[in-house]
Each structure stands twice: as structure tokens, then as C-alpha cells.
C-alpha beads as a LAMMPS data file, in Angstrom:
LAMMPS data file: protein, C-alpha beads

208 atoms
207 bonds

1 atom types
1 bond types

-500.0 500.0 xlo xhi
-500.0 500.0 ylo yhi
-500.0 500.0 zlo zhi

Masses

1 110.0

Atoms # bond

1 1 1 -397.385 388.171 -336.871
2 1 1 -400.133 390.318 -338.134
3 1 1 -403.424 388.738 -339.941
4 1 1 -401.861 389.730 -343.352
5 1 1 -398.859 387.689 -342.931
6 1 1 -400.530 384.958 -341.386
7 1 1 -402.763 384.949 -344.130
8 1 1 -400.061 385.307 -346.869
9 1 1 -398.519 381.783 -344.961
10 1 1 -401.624 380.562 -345.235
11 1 1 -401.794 380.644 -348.754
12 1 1 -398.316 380.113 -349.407
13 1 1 -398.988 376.791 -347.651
14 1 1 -402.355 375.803 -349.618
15 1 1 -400.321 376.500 -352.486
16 1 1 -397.645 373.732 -351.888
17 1 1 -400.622 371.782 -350.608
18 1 1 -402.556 371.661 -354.087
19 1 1 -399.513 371.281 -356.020
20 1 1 -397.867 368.970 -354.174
21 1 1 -394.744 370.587 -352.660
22 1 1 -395.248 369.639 -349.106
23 1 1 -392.359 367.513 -348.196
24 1 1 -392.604 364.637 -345.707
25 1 1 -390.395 364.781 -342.551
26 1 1 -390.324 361.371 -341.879
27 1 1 -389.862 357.996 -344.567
28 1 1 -393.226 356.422 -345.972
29 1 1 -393.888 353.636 -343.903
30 1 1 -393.509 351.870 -347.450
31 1 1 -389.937 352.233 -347.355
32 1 1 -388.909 348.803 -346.250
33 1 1 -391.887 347.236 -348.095
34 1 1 -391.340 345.167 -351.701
35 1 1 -393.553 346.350 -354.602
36 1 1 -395.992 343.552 -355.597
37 1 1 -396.910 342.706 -358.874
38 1 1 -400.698 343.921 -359.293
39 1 1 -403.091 343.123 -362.170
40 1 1 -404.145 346.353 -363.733
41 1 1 -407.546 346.163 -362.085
42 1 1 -405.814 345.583 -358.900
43 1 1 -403.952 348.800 -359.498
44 1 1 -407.042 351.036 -360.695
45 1 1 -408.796 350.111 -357.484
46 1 1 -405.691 350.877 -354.779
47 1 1 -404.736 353.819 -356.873
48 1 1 -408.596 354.989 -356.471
49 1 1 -408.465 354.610 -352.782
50 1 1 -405.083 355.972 -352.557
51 1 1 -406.404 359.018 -354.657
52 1 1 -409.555 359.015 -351.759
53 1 1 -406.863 359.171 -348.819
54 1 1 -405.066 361.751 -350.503
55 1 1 -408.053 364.431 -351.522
56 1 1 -408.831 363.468 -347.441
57 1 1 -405.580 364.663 -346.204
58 1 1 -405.851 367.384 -348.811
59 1 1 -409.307 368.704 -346.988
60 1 1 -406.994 367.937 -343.321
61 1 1 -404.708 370.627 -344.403
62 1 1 -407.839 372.748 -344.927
63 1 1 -409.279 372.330 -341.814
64 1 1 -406.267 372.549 -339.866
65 1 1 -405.440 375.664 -340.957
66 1 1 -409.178 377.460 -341.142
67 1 1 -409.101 376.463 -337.669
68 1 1 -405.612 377.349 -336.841
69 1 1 -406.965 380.766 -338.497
70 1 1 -409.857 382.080 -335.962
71 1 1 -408.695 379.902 -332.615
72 1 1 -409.923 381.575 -329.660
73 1 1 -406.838 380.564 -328.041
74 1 1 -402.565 380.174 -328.485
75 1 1 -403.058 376.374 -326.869
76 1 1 -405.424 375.430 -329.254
77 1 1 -403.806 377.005 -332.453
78 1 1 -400.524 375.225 -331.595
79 1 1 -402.124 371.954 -331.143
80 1 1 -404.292 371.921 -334.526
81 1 1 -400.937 373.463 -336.481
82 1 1 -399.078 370.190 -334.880
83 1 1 -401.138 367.847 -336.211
84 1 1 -401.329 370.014 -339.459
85 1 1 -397.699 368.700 -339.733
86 1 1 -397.949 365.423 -338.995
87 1 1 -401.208 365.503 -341.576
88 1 1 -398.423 366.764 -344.156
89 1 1 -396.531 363.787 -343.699
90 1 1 -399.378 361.439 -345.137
91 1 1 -400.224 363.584 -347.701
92 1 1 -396.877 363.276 -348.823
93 1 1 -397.200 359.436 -348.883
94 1 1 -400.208 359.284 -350.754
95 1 1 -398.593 361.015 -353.420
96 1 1 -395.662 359.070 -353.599
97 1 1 -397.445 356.077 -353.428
98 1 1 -400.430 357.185 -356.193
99 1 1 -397.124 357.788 -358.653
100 1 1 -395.936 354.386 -358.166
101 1 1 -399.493 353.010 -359.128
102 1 1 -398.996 355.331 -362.175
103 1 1 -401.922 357.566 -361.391
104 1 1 -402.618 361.364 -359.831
105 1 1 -404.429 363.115 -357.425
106 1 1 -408.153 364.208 -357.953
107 1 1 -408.779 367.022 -359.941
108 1 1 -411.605 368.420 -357.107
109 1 1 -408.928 368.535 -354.690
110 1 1 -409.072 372.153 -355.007
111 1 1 -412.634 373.078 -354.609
112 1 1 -412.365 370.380 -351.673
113 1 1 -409.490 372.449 -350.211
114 1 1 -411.901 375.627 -350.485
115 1 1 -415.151 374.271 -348.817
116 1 1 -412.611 372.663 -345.702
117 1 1 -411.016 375.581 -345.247
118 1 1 -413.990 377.632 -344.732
119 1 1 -415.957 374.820 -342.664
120 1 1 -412.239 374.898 -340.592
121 1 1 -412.359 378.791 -340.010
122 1 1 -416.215 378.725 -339.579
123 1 1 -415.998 375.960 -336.287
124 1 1 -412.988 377.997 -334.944
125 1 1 -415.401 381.296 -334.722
126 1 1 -418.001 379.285 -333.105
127 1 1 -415.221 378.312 -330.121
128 1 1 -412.344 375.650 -328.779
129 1 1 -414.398 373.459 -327.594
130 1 1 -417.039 372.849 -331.062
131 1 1 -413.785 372.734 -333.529
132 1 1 -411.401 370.506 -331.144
133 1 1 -414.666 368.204 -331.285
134 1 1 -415.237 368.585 -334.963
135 1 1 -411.609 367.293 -334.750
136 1 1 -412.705 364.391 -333.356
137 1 1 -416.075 363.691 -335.511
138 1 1 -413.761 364.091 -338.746
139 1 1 -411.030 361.782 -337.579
140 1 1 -413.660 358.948 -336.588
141 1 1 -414.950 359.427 -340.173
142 1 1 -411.269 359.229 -341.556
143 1 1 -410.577 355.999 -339.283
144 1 1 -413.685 353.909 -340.327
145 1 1 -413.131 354.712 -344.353
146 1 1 -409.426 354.054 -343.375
147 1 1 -410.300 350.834 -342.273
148 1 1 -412.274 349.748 -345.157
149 1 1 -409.448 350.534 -347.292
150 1 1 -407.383 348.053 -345.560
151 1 1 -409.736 345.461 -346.157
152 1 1 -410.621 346.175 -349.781
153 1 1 -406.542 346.982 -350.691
154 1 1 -405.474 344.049 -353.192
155 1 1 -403.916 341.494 -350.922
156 1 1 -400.702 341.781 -352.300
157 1 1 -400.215 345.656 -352.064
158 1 1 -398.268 345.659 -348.943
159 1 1 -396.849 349.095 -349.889
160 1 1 -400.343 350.788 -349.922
161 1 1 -401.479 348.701 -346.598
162 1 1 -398.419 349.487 -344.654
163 1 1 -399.357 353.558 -345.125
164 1 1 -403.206 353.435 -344.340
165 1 1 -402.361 351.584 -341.513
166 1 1 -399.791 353.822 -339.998
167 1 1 -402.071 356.496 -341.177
168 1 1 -404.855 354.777 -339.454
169 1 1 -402.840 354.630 -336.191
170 1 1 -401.925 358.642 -336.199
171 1 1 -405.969 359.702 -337.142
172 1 1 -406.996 357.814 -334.112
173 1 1 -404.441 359.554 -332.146
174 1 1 -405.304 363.397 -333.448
175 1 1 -409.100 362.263 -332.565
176 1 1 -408.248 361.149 -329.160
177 1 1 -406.227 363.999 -328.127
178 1 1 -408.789 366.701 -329.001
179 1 1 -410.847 364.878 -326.884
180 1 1 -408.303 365.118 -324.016
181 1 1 -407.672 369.006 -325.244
182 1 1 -411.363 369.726 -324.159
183 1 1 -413.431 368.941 -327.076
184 1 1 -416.981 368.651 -327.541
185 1 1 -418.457 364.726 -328.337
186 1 1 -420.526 365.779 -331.291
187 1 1 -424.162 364.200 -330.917
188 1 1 -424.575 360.760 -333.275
189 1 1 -427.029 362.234 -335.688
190 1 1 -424.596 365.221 -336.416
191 1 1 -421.357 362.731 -336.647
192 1 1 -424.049 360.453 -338.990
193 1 1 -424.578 363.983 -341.172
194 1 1 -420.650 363.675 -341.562
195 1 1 -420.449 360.109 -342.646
196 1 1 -423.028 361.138 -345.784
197 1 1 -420.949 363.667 -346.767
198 1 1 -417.584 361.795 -346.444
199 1 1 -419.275 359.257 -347.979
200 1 1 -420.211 361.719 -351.361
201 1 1 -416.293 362.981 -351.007
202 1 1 -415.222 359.584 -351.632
203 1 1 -417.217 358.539 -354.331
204 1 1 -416.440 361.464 -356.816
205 1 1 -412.753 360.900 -355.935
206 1 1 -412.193 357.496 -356.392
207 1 1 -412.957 358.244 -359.867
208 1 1 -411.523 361.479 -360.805

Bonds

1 1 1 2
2 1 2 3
3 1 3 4
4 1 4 5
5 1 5 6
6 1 6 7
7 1 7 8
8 1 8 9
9 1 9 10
10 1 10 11
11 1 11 12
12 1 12 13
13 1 13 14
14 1 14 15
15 1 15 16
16 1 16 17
17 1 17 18
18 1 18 19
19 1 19 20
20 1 20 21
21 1 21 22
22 1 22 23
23 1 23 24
24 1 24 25
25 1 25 26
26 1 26 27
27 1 27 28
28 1 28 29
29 1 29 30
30 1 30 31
31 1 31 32
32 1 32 33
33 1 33 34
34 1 34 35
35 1 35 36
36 1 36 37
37 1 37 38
38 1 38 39
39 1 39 40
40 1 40 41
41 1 41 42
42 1 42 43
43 1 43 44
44 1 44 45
45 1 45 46
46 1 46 47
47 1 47 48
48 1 48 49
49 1 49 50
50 1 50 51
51 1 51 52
52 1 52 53
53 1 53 54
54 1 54 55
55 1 55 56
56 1 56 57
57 1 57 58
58 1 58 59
59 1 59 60
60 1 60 61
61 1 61 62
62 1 62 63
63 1 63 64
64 1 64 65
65 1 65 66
66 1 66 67
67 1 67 68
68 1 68 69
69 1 69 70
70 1 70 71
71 1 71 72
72 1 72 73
73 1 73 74
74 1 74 75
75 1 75 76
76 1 76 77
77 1 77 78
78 1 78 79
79 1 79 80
80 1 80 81
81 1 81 82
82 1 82 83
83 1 83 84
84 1 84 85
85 1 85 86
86 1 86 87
87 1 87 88
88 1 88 89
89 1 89 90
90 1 90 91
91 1 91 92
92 1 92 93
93 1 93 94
94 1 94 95
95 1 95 96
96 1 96 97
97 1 97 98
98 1 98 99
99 1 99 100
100 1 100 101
101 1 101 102
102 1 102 103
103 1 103 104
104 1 104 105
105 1 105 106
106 1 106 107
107 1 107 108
108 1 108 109
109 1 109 110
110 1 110 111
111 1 111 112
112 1 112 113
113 1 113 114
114 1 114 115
115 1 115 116
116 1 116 117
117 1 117 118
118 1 118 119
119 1 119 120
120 1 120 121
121 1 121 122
122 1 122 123
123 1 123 124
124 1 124 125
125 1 125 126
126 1 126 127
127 1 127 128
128 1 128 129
129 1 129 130
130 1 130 131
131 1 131 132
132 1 132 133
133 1 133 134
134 1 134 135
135 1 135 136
136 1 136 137
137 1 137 138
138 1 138 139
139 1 139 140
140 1 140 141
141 1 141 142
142 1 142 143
143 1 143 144
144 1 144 145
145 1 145 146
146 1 146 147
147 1 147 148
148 1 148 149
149 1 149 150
150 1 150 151
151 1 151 152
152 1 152 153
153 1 153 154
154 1 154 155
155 1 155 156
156 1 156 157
157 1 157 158
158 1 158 159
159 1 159 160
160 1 160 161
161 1 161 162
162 1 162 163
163 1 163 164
164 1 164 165
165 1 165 166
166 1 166 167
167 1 167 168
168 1 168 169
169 1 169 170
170 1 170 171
171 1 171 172
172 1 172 173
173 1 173 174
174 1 174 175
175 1 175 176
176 1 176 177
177 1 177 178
178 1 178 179
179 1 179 180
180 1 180 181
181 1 181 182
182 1 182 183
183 1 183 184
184 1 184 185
185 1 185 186
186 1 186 187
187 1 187 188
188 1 188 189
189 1 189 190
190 1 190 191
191 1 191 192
192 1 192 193
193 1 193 194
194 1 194 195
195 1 195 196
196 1 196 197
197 1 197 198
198 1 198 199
199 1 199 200
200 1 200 201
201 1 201 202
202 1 202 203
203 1 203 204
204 1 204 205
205 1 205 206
206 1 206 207
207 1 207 208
């Protein structure tokens, strides 16, 4: 394809990405799981984290494909538009799940979708090797808030836990394999740099 129609996909795809017309290929792992009554603080605080997980997968998209964008090479492209996919599947899930807890997703998710994009295409022109490890750094950051959320998840909502934990399971995976693929271990005081700005992401969309 030429640049022009990769970028028209592009932004045919952040399109259904913002407004929520990326299907799932595979069932929420929520499927088999009973709906629990919640009190309506209960709710407000899972649909806030759910609303958290879903502007992150949101900003996954945007990565993916800024780095899909300016790849140096075919291998590399493939491997980020892959997990792309399998990103599109939890987005999916967070958005079923934040309409059963009668809420929606944040209203920054586009300006969020605009700064990862351009962070995604930025570490793609720098090389393979820096944006299959920024890969990496971003899906340790995803991991440990995903792992707070299953502590701080009402008890009861087995629905929401049974999706951050699958979700859980695949970020580790995407993290791991870049690795593998060749990526670079980002330093400690850059992947700390990360954390402070995931942490800022979170906060503002917990709330709105």
C-alpha cells in the first residue's frame, strides 16, 4: 500500500477506536461470570477503574499503530499490528463492561489517543530496538496499575475481575515478547518517568 492509504486505514481505524466500533474477536472473559449486586459506591469506583483500563487500551491502539506507522522493518510492523488486535479485544471489554456499570468512557480519550499516537510514531523513527522496548516499559506500567485494580475491584464484581485479569495475563505477554523480538530494557529512572505519567493518566480518568 502506499503511505496515503495506510494513512487513510489509519484513521479509519482511530475512528472506530474513539467511537467505539472496534468489535471483539473473542467473548469477554465475563461471559460465564454472574453479575453481582454492587452498592452504588461500589459501582462508581469499578466503573472508574474500568473507565482507567479503557482510556489505557484506548492510548494501546495509539501506540500500536504510530509505531506500526514509521517501523524500520516488515517483522516488527507485523508484530506491533498483532498485538494491536489482540489490544482491540480488551478495549472492547471495557466497554461492554463500563455499560453494564451504567457509565462511559472518558471524555480525554481523544486527546489521549493524539499524544500516543505521536509518542508511538516518534519511538518507531528513533529504531526497532527503542520502540519494541518502549513496548515493554508501557506494558510493565499497564501490569502493575492492572494489578492494583484487582485488589481495589469490589469483592463481589467477579465480572470486572475476571477481565483485568485475563487482561493482566495478555499485557505481560506483549511485554515479554518484545523483549524476545530484540527490544531495548529501558533504564529504571526512564521506566520511573513513565510510572508519573501513567500515574497523571489515571487520575484525570477515573473521574471523567
Amino acid at each position: 500500500m502506499s503511505m496515503t492509504d495506510v494513512l487513510i486505514l489509519q484513521f479509519d481505524r482511530a475512528l472506530r477506536t474513539l467511537t467505539g466500533q472496534r468489535a471483539a474477536q473473542r467473548p469477554t472473559p465475563a461471559a460465564e461470570v454472574d453479575e453481582a449486586p454492587l452498592s452504588d459506591e461500589e459501582r462508581r469506583h469499578a466503573a472508574g477503574l474500568m473507565r482507567v483500563n479503557h482510556t489505557g487500551e484506548i492510548c494501546a491502539q495509539a501506540l500500536y499503530e504510530g509505531q506500526a506507522l514509521t517501523a524500520r522493518s516488515a517483522e516488527t510492523r507485523r508484530m506491533l499490528l498483532d498485538a494491536a488486535e489482540e489490544e482491540a479485544d480488551h478495549l472492547a471489554w471495557c466497554q461492554q463492561r463500563l455499560g453494564e456499570l451504567d457509565s462511559r468512557p472518558s471524555v480525554l480519550n481523544p486527546m489521549f489517543y493524539a499524544a500516543s499516537y505521536a509518542l508511538g510514531a516518534v519511538t518507531g523513527l528513533i529504531g526497532d530496538r527503542v520502540s519494541l522496548g518502549f513496548v515493554e516499559a508501557t506494558e510493565h506500567q499497564v501490569s502493575a496499575h492492572l494489578d492494583d485494580h484487582l485488589e481495589t475491584l469490589p469483592p463481589t464484581d467477579n465480572r470486572s475481575r475476571a477481565i483485568v485479569a485475563t487482561m493482566r495475563e495478555e499485557e505481560a505477554e506483549h511485554g515479554a515478547n518484545a523483549l524476545a523480538a530484540g527490544g531495548a530494557e529501558f533504564p529504571l529512572p526512564v521506566k520511573e518517568g513513565m510510572r508519573l505519567v501513567s500515574r497523571l493518566m489515571t487520575e484525570t480518568t477515573y473521574r471523567v
